[in-house]
Structures are given as C-alpha cells and as structure tokens.
Backbone as XML, in Angstrom:
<?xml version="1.0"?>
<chain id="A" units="angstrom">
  <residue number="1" name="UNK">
    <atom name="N" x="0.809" y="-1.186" z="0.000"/>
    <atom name="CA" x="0.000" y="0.000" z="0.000"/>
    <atom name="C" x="0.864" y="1.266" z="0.000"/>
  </residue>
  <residue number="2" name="UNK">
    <atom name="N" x="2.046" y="1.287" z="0.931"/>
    <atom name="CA" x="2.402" y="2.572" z="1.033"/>
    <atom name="C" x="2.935" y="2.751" z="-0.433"/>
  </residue>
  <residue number="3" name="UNK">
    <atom name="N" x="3.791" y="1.596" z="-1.545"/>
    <atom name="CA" x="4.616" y="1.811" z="-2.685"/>
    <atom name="C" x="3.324" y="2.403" z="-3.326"/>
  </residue>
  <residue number="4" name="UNK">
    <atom name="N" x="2.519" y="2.389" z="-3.475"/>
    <atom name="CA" x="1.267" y="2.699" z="-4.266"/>
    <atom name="C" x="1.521" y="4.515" z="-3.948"/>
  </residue>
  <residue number="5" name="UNK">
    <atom name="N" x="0.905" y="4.702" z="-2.528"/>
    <atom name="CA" x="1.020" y="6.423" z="-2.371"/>
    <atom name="C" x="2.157" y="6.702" z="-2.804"/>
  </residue>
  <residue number="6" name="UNK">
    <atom name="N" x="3.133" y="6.027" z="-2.649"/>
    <atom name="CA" x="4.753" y="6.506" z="-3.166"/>
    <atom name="C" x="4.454" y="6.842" z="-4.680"/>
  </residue>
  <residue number="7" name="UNK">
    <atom name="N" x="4.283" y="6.157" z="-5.277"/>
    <atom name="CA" x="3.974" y="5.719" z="-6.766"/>
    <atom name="C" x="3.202" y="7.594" z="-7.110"/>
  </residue>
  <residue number="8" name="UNK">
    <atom name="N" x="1.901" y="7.716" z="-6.766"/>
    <atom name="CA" x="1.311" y="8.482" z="-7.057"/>
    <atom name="C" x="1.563" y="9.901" z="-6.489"/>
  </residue>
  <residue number="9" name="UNK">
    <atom name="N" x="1.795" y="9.577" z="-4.878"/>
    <atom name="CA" x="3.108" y="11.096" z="-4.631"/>
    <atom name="C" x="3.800" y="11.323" z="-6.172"/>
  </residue>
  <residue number="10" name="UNK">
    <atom name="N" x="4.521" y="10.876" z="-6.091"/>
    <atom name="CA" x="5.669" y="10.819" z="-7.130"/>
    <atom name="C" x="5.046" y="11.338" z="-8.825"/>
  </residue>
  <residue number="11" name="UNK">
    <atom name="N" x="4.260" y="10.827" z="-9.351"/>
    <atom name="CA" x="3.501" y="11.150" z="-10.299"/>
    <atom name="C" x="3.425" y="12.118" z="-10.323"/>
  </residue>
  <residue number="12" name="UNK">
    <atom name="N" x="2.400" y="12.769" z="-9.268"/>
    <atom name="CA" x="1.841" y="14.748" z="-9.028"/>
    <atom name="C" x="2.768" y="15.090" z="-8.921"/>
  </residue>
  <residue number="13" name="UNK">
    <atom name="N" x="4.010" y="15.108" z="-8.486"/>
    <atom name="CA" x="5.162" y="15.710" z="-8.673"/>
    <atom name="C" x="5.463" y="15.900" z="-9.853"/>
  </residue>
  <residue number="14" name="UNK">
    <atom name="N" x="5.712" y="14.684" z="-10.371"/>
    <atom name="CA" x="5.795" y="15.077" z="-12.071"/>
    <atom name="C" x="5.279" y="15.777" z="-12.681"/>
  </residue>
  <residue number="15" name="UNK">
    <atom name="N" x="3.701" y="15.868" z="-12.298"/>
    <atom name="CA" x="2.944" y="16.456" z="-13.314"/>
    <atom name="C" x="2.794" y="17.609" z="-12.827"/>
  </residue>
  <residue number="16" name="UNK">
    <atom name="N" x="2.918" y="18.389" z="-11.620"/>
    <atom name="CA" x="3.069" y="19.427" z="-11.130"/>
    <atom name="C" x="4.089" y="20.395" z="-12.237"/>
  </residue>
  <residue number="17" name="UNK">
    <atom name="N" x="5.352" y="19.180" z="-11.866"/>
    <atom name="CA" x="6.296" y="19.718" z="-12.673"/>
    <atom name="C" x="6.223" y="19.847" z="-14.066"/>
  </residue>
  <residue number="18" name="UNK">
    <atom name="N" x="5.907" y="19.594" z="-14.406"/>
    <atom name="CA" x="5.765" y="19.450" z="-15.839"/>
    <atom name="C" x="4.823" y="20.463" z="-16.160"/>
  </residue>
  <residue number="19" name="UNK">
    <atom name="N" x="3.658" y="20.804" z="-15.686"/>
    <atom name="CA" x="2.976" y="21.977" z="-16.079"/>
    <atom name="C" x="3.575" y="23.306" z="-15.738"/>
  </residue>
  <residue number="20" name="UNK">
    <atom name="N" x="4.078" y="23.562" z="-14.228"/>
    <atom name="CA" x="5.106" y="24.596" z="-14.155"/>
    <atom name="C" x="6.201" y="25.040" z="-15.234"/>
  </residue>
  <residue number="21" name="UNK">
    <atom name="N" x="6.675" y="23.674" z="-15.866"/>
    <atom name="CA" x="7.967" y="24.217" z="-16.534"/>
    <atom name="C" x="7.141" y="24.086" z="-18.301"/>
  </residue>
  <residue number="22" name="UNK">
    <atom name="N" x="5.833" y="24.143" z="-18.438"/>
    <atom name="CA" x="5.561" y="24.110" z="-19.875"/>
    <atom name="C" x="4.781" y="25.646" z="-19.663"/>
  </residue>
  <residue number="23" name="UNK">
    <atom name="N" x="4.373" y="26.364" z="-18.818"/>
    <atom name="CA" x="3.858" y="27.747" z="-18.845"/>
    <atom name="C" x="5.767" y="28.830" z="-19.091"/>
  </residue>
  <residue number="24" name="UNK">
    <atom name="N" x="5.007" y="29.642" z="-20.043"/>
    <atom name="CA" x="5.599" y="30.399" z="-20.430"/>
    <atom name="C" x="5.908" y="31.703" z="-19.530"/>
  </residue>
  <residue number="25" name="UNK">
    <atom name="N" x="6.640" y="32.050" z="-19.220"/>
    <atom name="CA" x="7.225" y="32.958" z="-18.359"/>
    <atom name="C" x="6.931" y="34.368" z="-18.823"/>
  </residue>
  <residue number="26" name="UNK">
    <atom name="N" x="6.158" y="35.018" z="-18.258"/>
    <atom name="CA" x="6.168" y="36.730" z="-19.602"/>
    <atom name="C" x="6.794" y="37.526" z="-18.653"/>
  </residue>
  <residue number="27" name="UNK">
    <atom name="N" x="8.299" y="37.864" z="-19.514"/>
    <atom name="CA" x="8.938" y="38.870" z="-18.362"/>
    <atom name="C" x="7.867" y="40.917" z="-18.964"/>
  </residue>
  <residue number="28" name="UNK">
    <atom name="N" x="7.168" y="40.249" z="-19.794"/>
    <atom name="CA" x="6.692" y="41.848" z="-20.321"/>
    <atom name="C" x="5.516" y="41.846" z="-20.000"/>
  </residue>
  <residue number="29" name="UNK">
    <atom name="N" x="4.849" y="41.345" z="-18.714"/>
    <atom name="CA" x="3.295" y="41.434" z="-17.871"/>
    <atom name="C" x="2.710" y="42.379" z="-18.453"/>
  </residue>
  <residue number="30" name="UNK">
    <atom name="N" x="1.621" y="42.721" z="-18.951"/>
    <atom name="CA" x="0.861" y="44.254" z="-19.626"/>
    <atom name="C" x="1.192" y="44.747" z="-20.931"/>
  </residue>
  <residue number="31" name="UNK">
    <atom name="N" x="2.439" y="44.257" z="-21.469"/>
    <atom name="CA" x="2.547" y="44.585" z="-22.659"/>
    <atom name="C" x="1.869" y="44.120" z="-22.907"/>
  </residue>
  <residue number="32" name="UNK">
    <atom name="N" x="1.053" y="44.435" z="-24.829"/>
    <atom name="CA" x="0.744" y="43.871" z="-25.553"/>
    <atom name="C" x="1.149" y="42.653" z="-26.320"/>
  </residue>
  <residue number="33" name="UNK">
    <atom name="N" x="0.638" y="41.648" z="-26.448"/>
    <atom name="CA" x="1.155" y="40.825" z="-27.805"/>
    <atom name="C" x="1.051" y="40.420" z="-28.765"/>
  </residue>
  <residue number="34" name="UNK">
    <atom name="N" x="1.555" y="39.420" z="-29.596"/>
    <atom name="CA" x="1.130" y="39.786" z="-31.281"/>
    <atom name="C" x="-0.132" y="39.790" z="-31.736"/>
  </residue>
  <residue number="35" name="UNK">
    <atom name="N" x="-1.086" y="39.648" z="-31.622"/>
    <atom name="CA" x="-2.383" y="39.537" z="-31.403"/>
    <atom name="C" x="-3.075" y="40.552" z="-31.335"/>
  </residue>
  <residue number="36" name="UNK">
    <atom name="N" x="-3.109" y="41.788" z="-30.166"/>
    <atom name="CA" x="-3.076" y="42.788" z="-29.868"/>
    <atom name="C" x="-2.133" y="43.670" z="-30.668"/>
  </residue>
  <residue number="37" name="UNK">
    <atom name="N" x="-1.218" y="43.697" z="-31.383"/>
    <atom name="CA" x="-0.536" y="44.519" z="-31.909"/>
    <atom name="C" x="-0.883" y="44.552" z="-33.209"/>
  </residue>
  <residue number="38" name="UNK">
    <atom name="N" x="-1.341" y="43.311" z="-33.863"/>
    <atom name="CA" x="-2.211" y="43.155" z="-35.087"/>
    <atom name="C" x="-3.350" y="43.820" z="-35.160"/>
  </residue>
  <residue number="39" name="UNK">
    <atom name="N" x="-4.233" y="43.678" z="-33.981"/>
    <atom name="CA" x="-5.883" y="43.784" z="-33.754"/>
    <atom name="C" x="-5.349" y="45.554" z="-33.438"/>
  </residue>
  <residue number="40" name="UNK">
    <atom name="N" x="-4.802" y="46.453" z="-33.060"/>
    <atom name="CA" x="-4.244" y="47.930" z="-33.297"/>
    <atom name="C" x="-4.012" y="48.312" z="-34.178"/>
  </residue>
  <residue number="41" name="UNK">
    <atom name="N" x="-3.256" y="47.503" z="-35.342"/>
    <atom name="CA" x="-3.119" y="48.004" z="-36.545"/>
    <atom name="C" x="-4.110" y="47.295" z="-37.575"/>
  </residue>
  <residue number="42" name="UNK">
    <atom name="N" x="-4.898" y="46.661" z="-37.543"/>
    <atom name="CA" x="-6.431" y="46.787" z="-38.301"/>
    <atom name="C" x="-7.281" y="47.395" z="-38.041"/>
  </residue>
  <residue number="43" name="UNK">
    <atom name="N" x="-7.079" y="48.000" z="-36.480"/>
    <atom name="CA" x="-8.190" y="48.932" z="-35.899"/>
    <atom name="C" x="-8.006" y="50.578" z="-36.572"/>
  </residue>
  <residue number="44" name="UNK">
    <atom name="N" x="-6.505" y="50.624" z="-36.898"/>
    <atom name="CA" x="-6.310" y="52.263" z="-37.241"/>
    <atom name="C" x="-6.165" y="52.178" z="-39.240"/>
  </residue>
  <residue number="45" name="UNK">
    <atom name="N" x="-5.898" y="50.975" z="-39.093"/>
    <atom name="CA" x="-6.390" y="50.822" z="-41.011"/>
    <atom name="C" x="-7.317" y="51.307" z="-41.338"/>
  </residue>
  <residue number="46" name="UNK">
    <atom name="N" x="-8.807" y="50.630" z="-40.919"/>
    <atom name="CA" x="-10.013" y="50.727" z="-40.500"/>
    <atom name="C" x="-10.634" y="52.127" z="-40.275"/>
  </residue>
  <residue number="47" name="UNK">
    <atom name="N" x="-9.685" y="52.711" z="-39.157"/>
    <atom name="CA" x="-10.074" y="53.710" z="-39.179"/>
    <atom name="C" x="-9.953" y="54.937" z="-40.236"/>
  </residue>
  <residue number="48" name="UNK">
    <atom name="N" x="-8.597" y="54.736" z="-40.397"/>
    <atom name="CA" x="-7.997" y="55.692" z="-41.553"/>
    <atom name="C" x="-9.159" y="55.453" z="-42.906"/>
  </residue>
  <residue number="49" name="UNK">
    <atom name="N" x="-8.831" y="54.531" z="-43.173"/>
    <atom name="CA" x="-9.953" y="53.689" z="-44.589"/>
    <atom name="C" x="-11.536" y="54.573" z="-44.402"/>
  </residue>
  <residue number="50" name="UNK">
    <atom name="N" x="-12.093" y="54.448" z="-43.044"/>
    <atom name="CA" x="-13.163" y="55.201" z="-42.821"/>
    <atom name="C" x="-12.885" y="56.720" z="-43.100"/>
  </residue>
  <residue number="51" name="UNK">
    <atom name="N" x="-11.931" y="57.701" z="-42.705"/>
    <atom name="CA" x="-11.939" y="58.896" z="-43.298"/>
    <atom name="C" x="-11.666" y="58.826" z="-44.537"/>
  </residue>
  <residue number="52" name="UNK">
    <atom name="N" x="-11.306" y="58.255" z="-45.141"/>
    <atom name="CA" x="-10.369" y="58.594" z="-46.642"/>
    <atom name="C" x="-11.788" y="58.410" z="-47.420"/>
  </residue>
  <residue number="53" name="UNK">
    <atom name="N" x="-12.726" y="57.118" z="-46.718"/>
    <atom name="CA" x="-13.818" y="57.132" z="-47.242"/>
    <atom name="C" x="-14.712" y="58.410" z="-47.165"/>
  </residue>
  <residue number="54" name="UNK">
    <atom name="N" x="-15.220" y="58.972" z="-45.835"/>
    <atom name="CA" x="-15.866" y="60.073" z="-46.197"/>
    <atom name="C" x="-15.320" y="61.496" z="-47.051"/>
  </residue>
  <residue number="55" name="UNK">
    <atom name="N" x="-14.049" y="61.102" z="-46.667"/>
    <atom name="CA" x="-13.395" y="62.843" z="-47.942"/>
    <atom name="C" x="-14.040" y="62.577" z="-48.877"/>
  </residue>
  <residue number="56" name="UNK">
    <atom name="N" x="-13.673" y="61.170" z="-49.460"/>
    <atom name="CA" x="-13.983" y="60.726" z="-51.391"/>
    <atom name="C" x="-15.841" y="61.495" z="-51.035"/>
  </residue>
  <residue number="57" name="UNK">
    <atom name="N" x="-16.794" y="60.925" z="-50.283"/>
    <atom name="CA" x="-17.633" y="61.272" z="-50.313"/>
    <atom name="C" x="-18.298" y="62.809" z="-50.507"/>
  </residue>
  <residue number="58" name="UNK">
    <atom name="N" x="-17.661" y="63.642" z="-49.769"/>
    <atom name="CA" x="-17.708" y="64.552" z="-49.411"/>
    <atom name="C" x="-17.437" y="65.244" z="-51.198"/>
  </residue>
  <residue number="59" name="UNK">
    <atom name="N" x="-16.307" y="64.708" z="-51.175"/>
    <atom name="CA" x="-16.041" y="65.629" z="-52.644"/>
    <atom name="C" x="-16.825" y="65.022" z="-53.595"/>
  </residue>
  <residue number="60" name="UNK">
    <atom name="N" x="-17.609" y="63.961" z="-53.809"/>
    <atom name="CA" x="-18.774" y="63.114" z="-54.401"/>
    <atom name="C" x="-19.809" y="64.014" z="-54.239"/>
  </residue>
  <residue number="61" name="UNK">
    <atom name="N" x="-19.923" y="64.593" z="-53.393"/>
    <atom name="CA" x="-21.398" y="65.125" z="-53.261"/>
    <atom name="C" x="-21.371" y="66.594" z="-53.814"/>
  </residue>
  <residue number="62" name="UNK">
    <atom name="N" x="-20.006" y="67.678" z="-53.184"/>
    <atom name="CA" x="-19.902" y="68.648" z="-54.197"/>
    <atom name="C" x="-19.583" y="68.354" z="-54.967"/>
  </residue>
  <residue number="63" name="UNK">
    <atom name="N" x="-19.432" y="67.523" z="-56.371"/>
    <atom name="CA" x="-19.132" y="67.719" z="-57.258"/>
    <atom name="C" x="-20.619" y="67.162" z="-58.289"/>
  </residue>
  <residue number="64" name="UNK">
    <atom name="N" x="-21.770" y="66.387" z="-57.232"/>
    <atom name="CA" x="-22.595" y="66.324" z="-57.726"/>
    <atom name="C" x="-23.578" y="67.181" z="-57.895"/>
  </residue>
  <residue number="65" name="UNK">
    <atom name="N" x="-23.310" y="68.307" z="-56.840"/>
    <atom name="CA" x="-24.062" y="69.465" z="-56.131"/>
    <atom name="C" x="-23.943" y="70.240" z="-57.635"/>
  </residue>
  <residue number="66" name="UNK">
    <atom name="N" x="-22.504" y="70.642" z="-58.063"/>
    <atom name="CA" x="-21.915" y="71.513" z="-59.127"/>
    <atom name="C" x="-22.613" y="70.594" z="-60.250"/>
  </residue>
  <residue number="67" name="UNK">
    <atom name="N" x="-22.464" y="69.864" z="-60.380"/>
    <atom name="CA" x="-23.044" y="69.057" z="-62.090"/>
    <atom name="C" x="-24.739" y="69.394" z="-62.226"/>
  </residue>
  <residue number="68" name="UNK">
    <atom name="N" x="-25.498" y="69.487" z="-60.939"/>
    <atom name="CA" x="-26.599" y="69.774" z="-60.827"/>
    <atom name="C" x="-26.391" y="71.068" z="-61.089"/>
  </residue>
  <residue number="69" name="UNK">
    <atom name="N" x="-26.267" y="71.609" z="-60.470"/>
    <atom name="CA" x="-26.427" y="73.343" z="-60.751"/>
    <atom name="C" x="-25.949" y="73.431" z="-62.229"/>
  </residue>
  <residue number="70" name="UNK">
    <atom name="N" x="-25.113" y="73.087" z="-62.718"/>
    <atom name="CA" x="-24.803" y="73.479" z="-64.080"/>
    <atom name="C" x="-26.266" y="72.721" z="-64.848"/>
  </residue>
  <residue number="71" name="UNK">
    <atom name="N" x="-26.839" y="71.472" z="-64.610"/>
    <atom name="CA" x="-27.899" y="71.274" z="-65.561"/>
    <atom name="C" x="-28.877" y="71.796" z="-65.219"/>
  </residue>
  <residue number="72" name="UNK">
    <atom name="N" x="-28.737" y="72.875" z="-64.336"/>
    <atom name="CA" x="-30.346" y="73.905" z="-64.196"/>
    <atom name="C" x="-30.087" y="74.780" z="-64.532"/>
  </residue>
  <residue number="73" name="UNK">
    <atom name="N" x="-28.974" y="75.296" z="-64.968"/>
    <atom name="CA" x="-28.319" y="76.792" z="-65.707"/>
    <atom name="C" x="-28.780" y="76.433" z="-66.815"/>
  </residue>
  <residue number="74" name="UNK">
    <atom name="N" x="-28.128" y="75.479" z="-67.303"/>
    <atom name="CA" x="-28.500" y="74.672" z="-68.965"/>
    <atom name="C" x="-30.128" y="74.812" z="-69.147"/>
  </residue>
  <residue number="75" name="UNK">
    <atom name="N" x="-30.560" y="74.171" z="-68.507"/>
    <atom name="CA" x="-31.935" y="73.603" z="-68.663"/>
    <atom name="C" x="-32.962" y="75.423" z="-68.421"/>
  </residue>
  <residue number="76" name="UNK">
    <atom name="N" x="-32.448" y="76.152" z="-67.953"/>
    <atom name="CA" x="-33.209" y="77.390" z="-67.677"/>
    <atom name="C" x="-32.602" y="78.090" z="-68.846"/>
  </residue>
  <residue number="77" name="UNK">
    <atom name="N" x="-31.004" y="78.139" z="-69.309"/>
    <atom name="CA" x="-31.028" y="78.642" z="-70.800"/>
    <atom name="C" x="-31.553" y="78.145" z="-71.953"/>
  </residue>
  <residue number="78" name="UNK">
    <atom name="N" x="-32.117" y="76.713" z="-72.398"/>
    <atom name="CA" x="-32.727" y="75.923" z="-73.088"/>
    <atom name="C" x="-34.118" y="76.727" z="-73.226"/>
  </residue>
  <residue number="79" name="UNK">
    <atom name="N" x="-34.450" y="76.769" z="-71.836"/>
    <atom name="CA" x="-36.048" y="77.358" z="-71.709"/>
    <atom name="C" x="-36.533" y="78.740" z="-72.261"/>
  </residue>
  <residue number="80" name="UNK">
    <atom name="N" x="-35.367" y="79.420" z="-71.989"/>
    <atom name="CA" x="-34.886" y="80.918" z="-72.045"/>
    <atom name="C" x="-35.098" y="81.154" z="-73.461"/>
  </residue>
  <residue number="81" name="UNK">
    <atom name="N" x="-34.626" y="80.487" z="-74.419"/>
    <atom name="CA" x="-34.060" y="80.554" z="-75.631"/>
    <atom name="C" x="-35.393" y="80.206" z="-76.733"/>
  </residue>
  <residue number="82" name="UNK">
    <atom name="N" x="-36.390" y="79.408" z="-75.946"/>
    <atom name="CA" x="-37.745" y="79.217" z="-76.887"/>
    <atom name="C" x="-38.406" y="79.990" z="-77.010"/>
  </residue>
</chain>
C-alpha cells in the first residue's frame, strides 16, 4: 500500500512539474502581444480607410451638387431661348 502512495506522490510531482515548466514565463506582464498589436493596426487601417472614405464622399457630393447646378443653368437657358 504505502509503494502505491509513493507511486502516485511521485507522479503529481511530475505532473506538477511538468505543467510549471511548460507555462511560459512573460517577463513583459501588460505589454501587448502579437495579437493585440495586429488587432491595433487593423483597428487604425479601419479607421484611416473610414476617413479617406468620407473625404472621397464629401467631394462626391460637391461635385454632384456643381453638375446639378450646371444642368439647371442649362436647362433654364434651353427654356430661355424658346
């Protein structure tokens, strides 16, 4: 009986050990890691991508604003002219 507890003492030791020495040690606690440093730089891609998108828009809309106004200049000299 006792070689038995010996036996299995002995085991949890092992396996104690063995999980202690397979965890990774982070001497940089709170830093970020690659994961997080990825998921930051898709977040400010993203973001950037979102302004660059509304400029294009922005100048989309005055320039649709101007194409309109010019076909009501047109369209009121057309009228003008009958």
């Amino acid at each position: 009986m006792k070689k038995n507890s010996r036996t299995a003492l002995l085991a949890a030791i092992l396996v104690l050990a063995a999980i202690s020495g397979c965890q990774k040690k982070n001497d940089n606690a709170g830093a970020p890691g690659p994961a997080e440093k990825a998921g930051a730089q898709i977040d400010s891609a993203a973001e950037k991508a979102g302004t660059e998108l509304n400029k294009a828009g922005e100048k989309m809309g005055q320039a649709l604003q101007e194409g309109g106004k010019k076909l009501e200049d047109k369209a009121k000299d057309a009228e003008n002219k009958k």
